[in-house]
C-alpha positions in Angstrom: 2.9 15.3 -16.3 1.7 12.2 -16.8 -1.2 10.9 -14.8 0.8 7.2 -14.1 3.8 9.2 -12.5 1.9 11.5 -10.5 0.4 8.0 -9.1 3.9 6.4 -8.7 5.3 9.9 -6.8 2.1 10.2 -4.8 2.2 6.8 -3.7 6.3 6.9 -2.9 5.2 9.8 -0.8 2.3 8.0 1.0 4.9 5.1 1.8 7.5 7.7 3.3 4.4 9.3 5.4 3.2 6.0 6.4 6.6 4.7 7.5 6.9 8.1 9.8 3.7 7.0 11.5 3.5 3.0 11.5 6.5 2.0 13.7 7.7 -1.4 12.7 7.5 0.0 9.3 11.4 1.2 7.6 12.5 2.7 4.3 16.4 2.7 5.5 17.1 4.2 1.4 14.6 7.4 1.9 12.9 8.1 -1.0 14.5 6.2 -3.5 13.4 3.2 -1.6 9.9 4.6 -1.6 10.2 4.7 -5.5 11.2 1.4 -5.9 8.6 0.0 -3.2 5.7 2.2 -5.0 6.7 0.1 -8.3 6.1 -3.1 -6.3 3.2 -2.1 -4.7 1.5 -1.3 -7.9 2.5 -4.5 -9.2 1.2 -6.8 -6.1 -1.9 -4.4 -5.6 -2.7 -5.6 -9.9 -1.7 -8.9 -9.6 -2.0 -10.9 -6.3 -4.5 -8.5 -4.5 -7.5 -9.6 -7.0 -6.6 -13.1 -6.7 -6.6 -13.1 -2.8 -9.8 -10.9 -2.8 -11.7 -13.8 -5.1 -10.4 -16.5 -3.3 -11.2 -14.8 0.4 -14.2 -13.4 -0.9 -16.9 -15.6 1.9 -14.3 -14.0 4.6 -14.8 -11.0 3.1 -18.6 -11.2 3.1 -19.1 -12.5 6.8 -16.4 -10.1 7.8 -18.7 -7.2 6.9 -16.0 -6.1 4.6 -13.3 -6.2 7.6 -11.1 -8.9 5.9 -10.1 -6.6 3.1 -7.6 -5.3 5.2 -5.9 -8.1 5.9 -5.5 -8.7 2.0 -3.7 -5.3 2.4 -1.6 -6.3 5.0 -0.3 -9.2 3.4 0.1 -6.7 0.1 2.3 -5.0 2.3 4.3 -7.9 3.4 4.9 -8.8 0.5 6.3 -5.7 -0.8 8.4 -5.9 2.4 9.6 -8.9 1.0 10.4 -8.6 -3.0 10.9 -4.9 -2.0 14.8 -4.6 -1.1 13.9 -1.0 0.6 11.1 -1.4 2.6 11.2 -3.5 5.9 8.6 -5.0 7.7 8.6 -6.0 11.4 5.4 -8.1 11.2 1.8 -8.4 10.5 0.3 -5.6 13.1 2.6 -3.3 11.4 1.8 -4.4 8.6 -1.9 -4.5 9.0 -1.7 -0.8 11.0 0.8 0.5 7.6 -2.1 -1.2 5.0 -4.7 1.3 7.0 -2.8 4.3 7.4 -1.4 4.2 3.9 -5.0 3.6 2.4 -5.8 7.3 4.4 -2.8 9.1 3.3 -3.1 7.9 -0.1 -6.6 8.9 0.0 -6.1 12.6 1.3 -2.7 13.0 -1.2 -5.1 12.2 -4.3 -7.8 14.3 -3.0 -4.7 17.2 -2.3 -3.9 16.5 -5.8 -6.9 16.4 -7.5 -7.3 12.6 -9.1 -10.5 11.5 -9.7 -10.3 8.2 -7.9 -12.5 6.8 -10.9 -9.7 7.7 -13.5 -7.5 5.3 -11.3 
């Protein structure tokens, strides 16, 4: 299979997880909905992430780092947002879903066997 889809179904998977654990999280169209909001989430994590991460980058620095995850939360809003499956109840679910989701993301590649440098 190709690598690119066994990133796209690992990352559907990690939203369905995430959305079990982080309540104020929803994916009311199951897994289809996780699909769809995996394809988003690629696209905001290669297109607005880097801008926000260059233009927050002082933040980043005094905040040891910290800041980064609110980068990821807002990722996550705005997936909630151009995203008609996922639903977001605000930022703290947000910024709890941006964490969780980086750890079962994390533990599924490693399950699966990507080399996170291939990514």
């Amino acid at each position: 299979m190709p690598q690119f889809l066994v990133t796209w179904l690992l990352t559907a998977l990690a939203l369905v997880v995430t959305v079990y654990i982080v309540p104020g999280l929803a994916l009311p169209g199951g897994f289809a909905a996780a699909l769809i909001a995996a394809i988003v989430l690629g696209f905001v994590n290669s297109t607005v992430r880097p801008i926000l991460v260059v233009l927050t980058f002082p933040i980043t620095i005094v905040s040891l780092g910290l800041f980064l995850f609110v980068i990821n939360a807002i990722g996550i809003l705005l997936v909630g947002y151009f995203s008609p499956g996922l639903t977001v109840d605000g930022f703290l679910p947000a910024l709890v879903g941006s964490i969780v989701l980086s750890i079962v993301s994390g533990i599924l590649n490693n399950l699966a066997g990507q080399d996170a440098k291939s990514n």
